[in-house]
N, C-alpha and C positions, 0 to 999 in steps of 0.2 A: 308363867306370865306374871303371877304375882310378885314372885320375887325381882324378875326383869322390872317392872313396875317401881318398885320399893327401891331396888337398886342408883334406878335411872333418875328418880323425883329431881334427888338433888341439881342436876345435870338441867333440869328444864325450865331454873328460874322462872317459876312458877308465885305470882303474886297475887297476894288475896283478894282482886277486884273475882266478880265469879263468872265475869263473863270469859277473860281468861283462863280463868280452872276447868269451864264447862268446854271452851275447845279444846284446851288438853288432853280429857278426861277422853273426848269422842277420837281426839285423832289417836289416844290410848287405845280407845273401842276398835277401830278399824284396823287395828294389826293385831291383839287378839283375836279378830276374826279369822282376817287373814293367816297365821300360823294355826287357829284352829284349823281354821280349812283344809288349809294341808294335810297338817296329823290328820285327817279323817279320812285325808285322799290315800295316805302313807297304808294307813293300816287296812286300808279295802283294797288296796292293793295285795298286801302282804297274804289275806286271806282266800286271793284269787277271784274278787270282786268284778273286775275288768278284763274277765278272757273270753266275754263273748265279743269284746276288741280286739283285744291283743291277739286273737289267733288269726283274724279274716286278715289282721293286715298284715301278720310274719308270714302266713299262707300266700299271701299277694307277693312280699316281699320275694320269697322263697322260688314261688313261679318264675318272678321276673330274674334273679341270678341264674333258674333253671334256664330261662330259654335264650338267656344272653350268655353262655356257657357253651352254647353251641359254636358260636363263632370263636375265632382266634383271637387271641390275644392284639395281633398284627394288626387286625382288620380296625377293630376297635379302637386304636391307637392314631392309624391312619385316618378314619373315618373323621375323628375329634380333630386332628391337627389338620384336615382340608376344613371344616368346618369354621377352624380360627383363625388358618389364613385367610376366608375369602369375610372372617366375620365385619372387617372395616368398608368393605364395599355393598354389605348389605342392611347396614343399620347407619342409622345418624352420629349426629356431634355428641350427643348426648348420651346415648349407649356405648357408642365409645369411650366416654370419659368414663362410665359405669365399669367396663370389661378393664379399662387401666390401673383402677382402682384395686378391684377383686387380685386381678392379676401380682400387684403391690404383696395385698394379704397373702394372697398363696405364697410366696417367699418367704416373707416373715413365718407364717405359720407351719413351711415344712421345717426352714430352720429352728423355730423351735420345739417342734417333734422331733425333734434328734434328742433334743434335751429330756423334753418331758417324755415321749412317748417311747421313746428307744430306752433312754438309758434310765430313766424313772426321777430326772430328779424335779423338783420342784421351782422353778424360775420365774419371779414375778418382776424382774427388772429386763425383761429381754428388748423392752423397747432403748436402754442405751445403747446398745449396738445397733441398732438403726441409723441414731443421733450424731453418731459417731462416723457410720459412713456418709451421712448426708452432709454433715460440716466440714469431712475431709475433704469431698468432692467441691464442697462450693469454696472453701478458704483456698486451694489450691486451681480451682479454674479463673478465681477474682485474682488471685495475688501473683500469679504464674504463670496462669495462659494456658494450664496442661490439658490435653484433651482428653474426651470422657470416658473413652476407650483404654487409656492411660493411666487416669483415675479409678477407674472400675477397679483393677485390682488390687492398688493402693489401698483403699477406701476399703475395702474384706482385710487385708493387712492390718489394718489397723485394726479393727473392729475388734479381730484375731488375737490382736497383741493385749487388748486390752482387757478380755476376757480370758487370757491367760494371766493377768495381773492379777485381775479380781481374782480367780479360779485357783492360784496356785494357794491364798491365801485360806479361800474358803473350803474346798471340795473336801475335804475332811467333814465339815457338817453334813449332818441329813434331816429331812423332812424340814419341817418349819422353822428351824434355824436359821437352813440357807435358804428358804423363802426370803427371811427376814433379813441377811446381809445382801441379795440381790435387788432387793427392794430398794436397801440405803445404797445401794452402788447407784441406779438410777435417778434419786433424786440430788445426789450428788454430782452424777453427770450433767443431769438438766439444770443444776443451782451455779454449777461452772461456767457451761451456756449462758444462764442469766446474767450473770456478774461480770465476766470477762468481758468488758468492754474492750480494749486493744485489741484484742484477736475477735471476738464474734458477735462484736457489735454491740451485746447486751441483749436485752426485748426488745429492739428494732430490727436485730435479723440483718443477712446478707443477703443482698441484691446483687442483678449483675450477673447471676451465675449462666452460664453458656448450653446451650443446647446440645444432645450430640450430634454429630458430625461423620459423615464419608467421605471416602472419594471416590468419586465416578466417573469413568471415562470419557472423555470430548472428543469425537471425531472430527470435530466443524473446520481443523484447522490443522490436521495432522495426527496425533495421536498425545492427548496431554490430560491431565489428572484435575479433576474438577471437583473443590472440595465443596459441600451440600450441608445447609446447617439442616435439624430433620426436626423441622417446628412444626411441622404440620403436625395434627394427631393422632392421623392415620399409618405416619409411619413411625411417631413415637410407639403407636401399639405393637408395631413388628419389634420392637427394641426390647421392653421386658415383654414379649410372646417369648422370644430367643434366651430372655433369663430364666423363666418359669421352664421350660423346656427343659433348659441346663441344668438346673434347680430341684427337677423333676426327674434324671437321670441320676444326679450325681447323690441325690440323696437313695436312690434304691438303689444303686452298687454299694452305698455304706449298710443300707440294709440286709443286704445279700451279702455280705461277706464277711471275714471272722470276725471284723470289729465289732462289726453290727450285734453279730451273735455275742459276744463278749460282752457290750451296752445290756443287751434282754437280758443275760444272766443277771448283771449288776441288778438292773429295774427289777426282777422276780426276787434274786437274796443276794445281798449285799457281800456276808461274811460267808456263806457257802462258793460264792464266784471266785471268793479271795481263796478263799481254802483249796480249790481248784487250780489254783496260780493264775488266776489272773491278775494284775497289776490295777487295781480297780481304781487310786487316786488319779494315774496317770491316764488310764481312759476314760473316766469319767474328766479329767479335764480337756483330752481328747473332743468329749462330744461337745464339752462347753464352749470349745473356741471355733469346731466345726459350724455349729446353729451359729455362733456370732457372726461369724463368715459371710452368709448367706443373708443375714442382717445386715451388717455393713453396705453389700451387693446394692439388696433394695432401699439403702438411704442414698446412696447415690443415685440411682435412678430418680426417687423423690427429687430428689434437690435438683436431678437435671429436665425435669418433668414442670415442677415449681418455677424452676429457676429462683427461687426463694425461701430463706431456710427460718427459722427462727425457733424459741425453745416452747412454746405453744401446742408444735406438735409432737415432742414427746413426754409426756404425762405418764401418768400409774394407767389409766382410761383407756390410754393404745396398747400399752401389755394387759391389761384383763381382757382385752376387746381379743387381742391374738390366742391368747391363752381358752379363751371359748372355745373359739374354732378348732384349736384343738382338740379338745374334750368334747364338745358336739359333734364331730364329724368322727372321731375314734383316735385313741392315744396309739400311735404306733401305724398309721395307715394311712399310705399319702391318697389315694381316691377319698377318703373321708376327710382330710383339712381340706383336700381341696372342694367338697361338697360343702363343709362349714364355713369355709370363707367367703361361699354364692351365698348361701344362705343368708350370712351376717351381712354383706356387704350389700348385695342385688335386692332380696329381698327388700329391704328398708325401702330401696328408691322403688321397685316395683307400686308399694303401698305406699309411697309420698303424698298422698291425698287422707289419710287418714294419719296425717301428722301425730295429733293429740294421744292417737291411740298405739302408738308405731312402737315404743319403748313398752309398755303396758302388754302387750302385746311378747314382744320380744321376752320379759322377763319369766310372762307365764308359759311361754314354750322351752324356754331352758330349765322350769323347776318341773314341768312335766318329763322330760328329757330326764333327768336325772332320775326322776321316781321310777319311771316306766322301762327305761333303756340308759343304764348309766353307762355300759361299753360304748357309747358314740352311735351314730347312727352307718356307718363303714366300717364298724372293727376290722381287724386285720386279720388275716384267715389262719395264721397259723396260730397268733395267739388264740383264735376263738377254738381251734382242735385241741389246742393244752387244755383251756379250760373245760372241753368235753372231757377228756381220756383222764 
């Protein structure tokens, strides 16, 4: 902390009145506390300080997988999807916008568990692929009239395309490298959003963008096709329930099958997977443009949810925010993003009465998470047998 200290002075235009160096000095004091703290949490940890916790509650944990083990997979599955069909008729306007929200994140963050958690690599721009389906859907619903359904695929196409652009250039990198070119892809997406005025408005954003749409059959006069804009927000939730669903199949058949397995080898060793013949630039760009995909999906929904897009909401703040849920709920486990993405997302609004304290809060449960249980709070079961055996 001294050297951080000595390092940092310069940095904090610091002027010799003393009542400025005396708050310095304190708001100095409260983060070596704070990193003290830690280290001390760190190392009584290391020592086994904390197992008259940590065991009542893997002992809890352990029970409750024993006795929900009993049932079938089926039951379980069904149980959850009656529960979230009938969940718009049994909560308000308000937990609905809460479940549309979550449901948002869970997209984002299976698709980029394919990135991070399947194939290991490190992605801190995942949010331009969102930005990118969300602007496709709303320039093409304002400028064209195409419907959303229409859009919807477009809009993953692109995302697709563009993450193949980025990907072919970087996927050679590893570790904090290609953090660091995915990074600049993102704020380059979002600085293109800002500035293109002709096409995206600039910082004013596109209005205007259209809700999705059915057709519904009319009896009243024969038999004829009644098209239904779907504003209400009871049946936007049916709309991404049906993406998350899809989102939530289509990523455990990539998990379950050879690609999948082919991504874990890559994520475990790199030059051993290759050594084995795997083609590991081309699936590993593979996984990059799949998590795009999926990104795309849900910027289009955003934008047909908003009906308003603009470059505000994608920032670094919405990729580290997805990026959590990852890592919180477990790299490689879709029951764990999608547990970190209630967490992150419901929670908050849960405790919206303790505003002041909501983020304070939140940070000290992600730095305990990591001391205490860095595999996620869902690891994924086959990875947790590799690491037994």
């Amino acid at each position: 902390m001294i050297w951080l200290f000595v390092l940092l002075w310069p940095l904090l235009g610091v002027k010799p009145e003393g009542l400025e160096v005396a708050t310095t000095f304190s708001v100095w004091w409260k983060i070596a506390a704070g990193c003290s703290f830690l280290l001390i949490l760190r190392q009584l940890n290391s020592i086994g300080a904390f197992k008259f916790f940590t065991q009542p509650v893997g002992a809890a944990v352990g029970g409750v997988k024993k006795a929900t083990s009993t049932l079938p997979f089926a039951v379980w599955a069904f149980v959850i999807l009656a529960f979230a069909m009938a969940y718009p008729h049994l909560f308000g306007r308000y937990a609905q916008d809460v479940a549309i929200n979550c449901m948002i994140y869970i997209c984002l963050g299976l698709g980029l568990n394919i990135v991070v958690g399947l194939a290991g690599m490190l992605d801190l721009g995942y949010i331009a692929f969102y930005g990118l389906g969300a602007y496709t859907y709303a320039l093409l619903s304002v400028s064209y009239k195409l419907a959303f359904w229409i859009c919807l695929p477009l809009s993953a196409a692109v995302a697709g395309l563009g993450a193949c652009i980025i990907g072919y250039c970087s996927m050679r990198m590893r570790g904090d490298y290609l953090a660091i070119v995915t990074l600049g892809f993102a704020e380059i997406v979002r600085m293109v959003f800002n500035n293109w005025m002709s096409l995206t408005n600039g910082p004013n954003g596109i209005t205007g963008i259209k809700a999705p749409g059915i057709y519904w059959p009319d009896f009243a006069n024969g038999f004829t096709l009644e098209h239904l804009w779907l504003k209400k927000l009871s049946l936007i939730y049916y709309v991404i329930l049906a993406l998350v669903v899809f989102t939530i199949i289509a990523v455990y058949r990539l998990n379950h099958s050879r690609i999948g397995r082919a991504w874990e080898a890559i994520r475990e060793d790199e030059t051993a997977a290759e050594v084995m013949g795997i083609p590991t630039f081309y699936m590993k760009l593979l996984a990059y443009c799949s998590g795009a995909c999926f990104g795309g999906m849900a910027g289009a929904f955003y934008a047909a949810r908003m009906r308003f897009v603009s470059p505000e909401s994608f920032t670094f703040l919405e990729s580290a925010m997805v990026l959590s849920m990852v890592v919180l709920g477990g790299m490689g486990s879709i029951p764990g993003v999608i547990l970190g993405a209630l967490a992150l997302i419901a929670l908050p609004e849960i405790f919206r009465d303790f505003e002041l304290y909501r983020m304070l809060v939140f940070g000290g449960v992600m730095t305990l998470m990591m001391l205490f249980r860095p595999q996620g709070l869902l690891p994924p079961k086959r990875r947790m047998k590799a690491e037994k055996d």
